[in-house]
N, C-alpha and C positions, 0 to 999 in steps of 0.2 A: 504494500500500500504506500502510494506515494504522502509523504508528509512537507507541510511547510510550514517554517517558521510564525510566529507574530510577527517578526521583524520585516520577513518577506511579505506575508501578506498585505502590512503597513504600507511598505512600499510600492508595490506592484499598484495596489487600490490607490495612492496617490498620480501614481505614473497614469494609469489609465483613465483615471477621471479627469485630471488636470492638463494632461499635453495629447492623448487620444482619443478622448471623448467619449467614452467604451466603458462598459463592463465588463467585454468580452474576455474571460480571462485568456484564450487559445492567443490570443492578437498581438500578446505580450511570451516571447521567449526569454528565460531570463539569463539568458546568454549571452544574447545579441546585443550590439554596440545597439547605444541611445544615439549615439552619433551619429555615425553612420547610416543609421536609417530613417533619421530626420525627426528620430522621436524628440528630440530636445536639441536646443542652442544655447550657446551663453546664455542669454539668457533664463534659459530654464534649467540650465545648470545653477543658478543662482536663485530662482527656487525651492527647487529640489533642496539646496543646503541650508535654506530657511526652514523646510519646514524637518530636515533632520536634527536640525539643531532645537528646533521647537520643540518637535514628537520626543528626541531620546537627552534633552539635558545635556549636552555636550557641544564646543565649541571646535568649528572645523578652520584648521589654519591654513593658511596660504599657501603653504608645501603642500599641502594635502590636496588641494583642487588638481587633481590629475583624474587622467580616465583611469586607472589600475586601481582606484578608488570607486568612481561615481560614474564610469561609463557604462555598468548593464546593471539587473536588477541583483547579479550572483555578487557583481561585486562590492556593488553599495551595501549588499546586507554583510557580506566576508569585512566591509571598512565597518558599518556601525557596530558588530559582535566585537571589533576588535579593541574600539574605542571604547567600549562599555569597561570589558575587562581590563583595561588602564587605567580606569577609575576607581 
């Protein structure tokens, strides 16, 4: 049975309400670059870090805005598990 996070779920449900307009959860891979396939731009990259910073209590720094971070949905949740636990 496949399982998913809170974290992911949080995320994924912000991505597609906010920059796809969708429910649909199929529409979202959580693999795929945001970039790349035009799910987000700068600007919704900066977004997206407002409301991670909102939803999980933690501040995202300026090193940190890379795609290895905040470019799919695997990765944003692998960056916010990771910053939680350094708290």
């Amino acid at each position: 049975m496949f399982f998913m996070s809170t974290v992911e779920q949080k995320v994924r449900s912000f991505i597609l309400e906010n920059f796809m307009f969708s429910n649909d959860e199929s529409a979202l891979d959580s693999a795929e670059s945001l970039l790349d396939k035009g799910v987000i731009d700068s600007t919704g990259v900066m977004e997206l870090v407002a409301f991670l910073e909102d939803e999980y209590h933690f501040r995202i720094n300026d090193e940190e805005l890379v795609p290895e971070n905040l470019d799919s949905v695997r990765n944003i949740v692998a960056f916010v598990d990771s910053k939680q636990a350094a708290a």
